[in-house]
N, C-alpha and C positions, 0 to 999 in steps of 0.2 A: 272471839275478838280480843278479849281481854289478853289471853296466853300471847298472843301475834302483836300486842300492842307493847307487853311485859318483852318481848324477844328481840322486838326492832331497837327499844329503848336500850337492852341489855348490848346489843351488836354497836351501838353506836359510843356504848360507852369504855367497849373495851376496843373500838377503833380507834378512839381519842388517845386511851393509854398506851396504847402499842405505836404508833405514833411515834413517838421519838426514837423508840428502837430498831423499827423500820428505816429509819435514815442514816442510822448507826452498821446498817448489816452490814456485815463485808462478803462479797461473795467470792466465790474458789476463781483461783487463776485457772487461765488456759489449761495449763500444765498440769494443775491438779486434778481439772473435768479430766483429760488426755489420763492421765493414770488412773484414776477410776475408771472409766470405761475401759481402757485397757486390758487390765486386770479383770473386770467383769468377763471379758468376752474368755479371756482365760479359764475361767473356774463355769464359767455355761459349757464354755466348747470342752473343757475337762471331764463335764461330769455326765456330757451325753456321748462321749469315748468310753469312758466308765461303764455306760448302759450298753454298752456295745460288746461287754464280757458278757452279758446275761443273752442277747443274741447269740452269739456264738455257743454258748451252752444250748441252747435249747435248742438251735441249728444242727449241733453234733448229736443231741438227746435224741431228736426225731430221725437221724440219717443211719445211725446205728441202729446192730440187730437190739430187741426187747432186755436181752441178757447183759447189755453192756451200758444201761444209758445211767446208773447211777456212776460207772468211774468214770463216765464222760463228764456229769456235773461235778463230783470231786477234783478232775483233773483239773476244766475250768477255774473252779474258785482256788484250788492250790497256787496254780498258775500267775493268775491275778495278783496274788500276795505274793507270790515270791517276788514276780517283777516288782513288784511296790519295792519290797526291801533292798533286793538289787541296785534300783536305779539310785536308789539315797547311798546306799552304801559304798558305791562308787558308780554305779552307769553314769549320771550325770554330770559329775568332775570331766571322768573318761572324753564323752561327749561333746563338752561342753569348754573347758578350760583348760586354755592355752594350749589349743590348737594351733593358730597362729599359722595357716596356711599349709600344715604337716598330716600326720598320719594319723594321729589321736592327741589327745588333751592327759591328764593325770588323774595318778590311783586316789581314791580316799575319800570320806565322807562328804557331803555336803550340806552345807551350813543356810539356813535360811535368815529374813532381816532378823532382827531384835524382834520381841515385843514392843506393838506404837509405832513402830520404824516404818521408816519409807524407802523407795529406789527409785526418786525421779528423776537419779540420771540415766537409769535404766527403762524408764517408765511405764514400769508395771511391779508390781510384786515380785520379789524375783521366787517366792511362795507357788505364786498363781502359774509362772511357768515350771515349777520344778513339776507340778502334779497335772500340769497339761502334756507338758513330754513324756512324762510316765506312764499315761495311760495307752500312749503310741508305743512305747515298750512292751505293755503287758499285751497288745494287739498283735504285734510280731509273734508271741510265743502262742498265739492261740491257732494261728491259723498251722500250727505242726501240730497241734494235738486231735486236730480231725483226719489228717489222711492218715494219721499211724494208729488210730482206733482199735480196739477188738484184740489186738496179740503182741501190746507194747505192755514191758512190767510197769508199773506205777512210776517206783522211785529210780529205775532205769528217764525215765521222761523227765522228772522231776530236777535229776541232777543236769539233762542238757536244758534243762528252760533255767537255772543257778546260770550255766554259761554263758546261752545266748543272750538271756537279757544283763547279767552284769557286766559282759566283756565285746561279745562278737558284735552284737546290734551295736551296741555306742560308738564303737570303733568305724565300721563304716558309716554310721550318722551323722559322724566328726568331719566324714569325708567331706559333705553339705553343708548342714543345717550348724555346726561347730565351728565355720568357715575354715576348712582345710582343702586339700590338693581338688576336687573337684569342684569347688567352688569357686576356687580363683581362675579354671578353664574356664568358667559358665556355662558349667553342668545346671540344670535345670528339673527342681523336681518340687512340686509345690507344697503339697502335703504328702506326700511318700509312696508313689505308683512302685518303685524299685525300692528307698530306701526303710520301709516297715512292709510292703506288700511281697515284694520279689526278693528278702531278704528271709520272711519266716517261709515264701516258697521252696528256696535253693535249698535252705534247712529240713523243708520237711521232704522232698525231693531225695536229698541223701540219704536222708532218714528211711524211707519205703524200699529205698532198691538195696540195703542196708539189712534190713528187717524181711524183706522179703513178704510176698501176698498172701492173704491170711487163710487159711487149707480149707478146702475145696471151691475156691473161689476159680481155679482155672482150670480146663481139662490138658491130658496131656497131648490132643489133636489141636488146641488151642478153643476151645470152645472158653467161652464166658460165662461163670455161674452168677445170675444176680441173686445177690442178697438186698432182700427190700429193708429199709428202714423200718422203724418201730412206730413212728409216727409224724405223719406228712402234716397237721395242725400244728404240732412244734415247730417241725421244720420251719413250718409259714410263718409262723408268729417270729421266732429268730430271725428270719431275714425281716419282716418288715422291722424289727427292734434294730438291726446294723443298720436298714434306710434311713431310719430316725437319729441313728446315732452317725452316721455320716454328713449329716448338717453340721456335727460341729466339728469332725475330723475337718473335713476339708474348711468350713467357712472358718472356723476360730484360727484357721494356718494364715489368715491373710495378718496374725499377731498385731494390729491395732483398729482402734473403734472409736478415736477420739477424733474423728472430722469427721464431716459430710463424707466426703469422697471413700473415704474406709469403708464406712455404713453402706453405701452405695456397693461399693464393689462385693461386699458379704452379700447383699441381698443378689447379686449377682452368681457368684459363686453357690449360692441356693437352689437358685434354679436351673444353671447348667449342672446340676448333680443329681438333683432330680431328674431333668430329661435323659441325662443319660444312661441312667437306673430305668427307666421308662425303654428306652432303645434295644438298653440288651434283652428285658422279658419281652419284647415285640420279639425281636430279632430269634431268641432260640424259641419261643412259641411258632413262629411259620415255620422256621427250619426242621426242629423236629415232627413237624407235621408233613413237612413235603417230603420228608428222609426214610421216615415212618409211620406214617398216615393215622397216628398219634399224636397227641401233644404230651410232651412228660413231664408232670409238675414239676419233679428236681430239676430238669435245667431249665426251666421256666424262673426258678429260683436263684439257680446260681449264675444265669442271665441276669438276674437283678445286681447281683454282687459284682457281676464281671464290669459291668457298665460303670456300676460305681469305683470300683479300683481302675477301670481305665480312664477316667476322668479323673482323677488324683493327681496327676502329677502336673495337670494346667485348666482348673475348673473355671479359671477366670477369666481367659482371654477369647475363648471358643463361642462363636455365635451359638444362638438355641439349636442349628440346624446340624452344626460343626458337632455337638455338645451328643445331637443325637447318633448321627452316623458313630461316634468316638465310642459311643457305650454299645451301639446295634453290634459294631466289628468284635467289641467284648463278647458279646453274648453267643454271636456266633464262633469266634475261639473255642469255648465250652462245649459246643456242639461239637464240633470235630477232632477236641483235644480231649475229650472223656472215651473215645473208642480206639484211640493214636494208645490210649496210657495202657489202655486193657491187650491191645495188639503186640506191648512191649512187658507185659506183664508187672506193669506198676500198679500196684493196689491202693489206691486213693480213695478214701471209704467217704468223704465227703465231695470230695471235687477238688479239693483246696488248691492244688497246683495248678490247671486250668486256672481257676478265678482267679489267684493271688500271684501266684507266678508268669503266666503266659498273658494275662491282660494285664496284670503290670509294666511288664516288659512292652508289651503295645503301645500303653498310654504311655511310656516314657518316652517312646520312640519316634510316639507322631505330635509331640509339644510344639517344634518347631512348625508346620504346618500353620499354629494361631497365636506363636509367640514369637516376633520377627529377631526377638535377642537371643534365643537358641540356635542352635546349631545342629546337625544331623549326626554328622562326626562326635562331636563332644556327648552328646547324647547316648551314642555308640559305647562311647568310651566308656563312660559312666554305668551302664546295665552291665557290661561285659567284665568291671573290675568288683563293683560290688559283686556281679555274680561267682565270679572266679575263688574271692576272698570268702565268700561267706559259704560256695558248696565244699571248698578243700579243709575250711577248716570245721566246718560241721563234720564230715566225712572223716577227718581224726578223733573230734570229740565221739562221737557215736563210735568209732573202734575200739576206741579205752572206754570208754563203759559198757563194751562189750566185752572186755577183756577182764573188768574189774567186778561188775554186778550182773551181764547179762541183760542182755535186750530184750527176748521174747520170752512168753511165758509157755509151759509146755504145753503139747497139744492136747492132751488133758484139762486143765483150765481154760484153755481158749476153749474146747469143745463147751463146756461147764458155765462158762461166759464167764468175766470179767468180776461181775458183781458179785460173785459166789464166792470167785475164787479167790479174790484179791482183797475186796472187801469188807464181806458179810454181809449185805445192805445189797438187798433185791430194787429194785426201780416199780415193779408190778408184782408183786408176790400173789396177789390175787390170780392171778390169771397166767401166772410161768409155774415152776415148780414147785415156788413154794407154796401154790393151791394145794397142794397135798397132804399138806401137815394142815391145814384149816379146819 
């Protein structure tokens, strides 16, 4: 009693004193809640794109054979850093400034506020979006380092993720999101179904038929060798890590969170991406069941991804119902476009082209369907010019560094795997060859 009688007195006397200062507060303008919150949704929806590299590693770790899954996480975390320095070093100028309705923006570093400084005419950080667009960069360059797996040189790879993320990617993202020539048609792409999905597709696309399939992968009567993955728990865990990390791809693209209405529409944009993600694993789980009287966890998997990149480019306008069928047609894509690649002898060691490429191009193309300011045509337009631009000039960068360092490594080292070869750094030495020397 005494303590509680000591406590009430104590509350009451520092209510008195606080008092005047209380009447004195000033509280944040509109404008400045509006840029806080702005900026917050910035550096959330940044840093769970970020987690979406570590998906992608363990996605490729588990898809690949045993012998290759450490230069798959080397190549990931390489990857990530370079896009980082790229897109500062220039991607984001590129990108971003003084496009003015044109082809691209200009060369050269980009500068963040001051220290203390603000950008409320911008209202947000102009910080919080440099490392949100960034992480859409390093996105692009990831989904090429899974279909060319297992018999790409390292720094062969290395130097076209140098290009695509400081040059190619910004240049067509300038097309949109920079407000350049597609944008001022109303081209339509919300968070990037074509312009980060179907742009590291076409990339990686060139790349494979480039590179060629990785040996004894096909017969010469055309039979199909599968090569199973190293480990399907990876796999899993990386795609549920991209599901997770797809709430702020797409929710942080709606770029403000300072009203009601914002907020409202994020939490919207949540849930049609989840259903959609939901659509495609329904969708190639019965299809591979009725095709094969199997269900096969990889496209079960990469029905999750297809759903989610086909709802990318209009997560927000689409009922829950719309939201489903848009991710189910994903997933069914995957299905029928993973045996289309092996009948054309394209070796896609993860899927990536299916998920990234071909349901991007889906979701880009059925926006107008729940977006009545789209257009069918311009939509057209838009997949078929970023596509054009980004496989002609990937398809010269991958010839000059074929011509200068060499694409594939020999069939020696592929035989050897990657890790061995290229490396040093076994992934399982326990249990591969280097149980021998133990």
């Amino acid at each position: 009693m005494k303590r509680t009688s000591t406590l009430v007195a104590a509350g009451s006397l520092l209510a008195l004193s606080a008092a005047p200062v209380m009447a004195e507060e000033k509280y944040a303008l509109a404008v400045d809640t509006a840029y806080i919150f702005n900026t917050l949704l910035f550096l959330i929806g940044g840093f769970l794109v970020m987690w979406m590299a570590a998906g992608f590693a363990m996605l490729e770790a588990g898809l690949v054979r045993t012998k290759n899954v450490s230069m798959q996480c080397l190549k990931n975390i390489a990857l990530y850093s370079i896009a980082g320095l790229m897109f500062w070093i220039t991607g984001y100028n590129l990108m971003y400034t003084g496009v003015d309705g044109g082809f691209m923006g200009s060369f050269g570093p980009y500068s963040f506020d001051p220290v203390g400084g603000d950008a409320l005419d911008a209202g947000y950080s102009t910080a919080s979006d440099w490392f949100f667009q960034m992480v859409f960069c390093a996105t692009t360059a990831s989904i090429v380092s899974g279909t060319m797996a297992e018999r790409i040189k390292l720094w062969a790879f290395l130097i076209f993720v140098v290009i695509l993320t400081g040059v190619l990617y910004p240049i067509t993202g300038s097309w949109q999101w920079g407000a350049g020539w597609l944008s001022e048609i109303g081209f339509a792409d919300f968070a990037g179904s074509t312009l980060v999905h179907s742009v590291g597709g076409w990339a990686a696309l060139s790349g494979a038929i480039i590179l060629g399939a990785r040996k004894g992968k096909y017969g010469k009567n055309g039979q199909v060798y599968v090569m199973p993955g190293s480990s399907m728990p990876l796999a899993t865990l990386g795609t549920f890590i991209l599901w997770l990390g797809w709430f702020g791809f797409n929710g942080a693209s709606q770029l403000a969170m300072g009203t009601i209405g914002d907020v409202t529409d994020i939490s919207r944009i949540f849930a049609n991406t989840n259903m959609a993600a939901a659509g495609g694993v329904v969708s190639a789980i019965a299809l591979t069941q009725a095709l094969y009287k199997k269900v096969d966890v990889t496209m079960a998997l990469n029905g999750a991804l297809a759903g989610l990149v086909s709802i990318t480019a209009e997560p927000l306008a689409p009922s829950v119902l719309q939201s489903v069928i848009i991710g189910g047609v994903g997933g069914a894509i995957v299905v029928f476009a993973v045996p289309m690649l092996d009948k054309l002898k394209i070796d896609d060691v993860v899927g990536a082209i299916p998920v990234h490429l071909l349901a991007g191009i889906w979701g880009t193309l059925i926006v107008p369907l729940s977006n009545s300011d789209a257009s069918y045509v311009t939509q057209f337009i838009g997949v078929a010019a970023v596509g054009i631009f980004t496989f002609v000039a990937s398809t010269i960068v991958w010839y000059a560094i074929q011509l200068v360092v060499g694409l594939r490594v020999t069939e020696e080292d592929e035989a050897m795997g990657l890790d061995k070869a290229e490396i040093g750094v076994e992934a399982y030495p326990e249990f591969g060859t280097g149980s021998q020397r133990l």
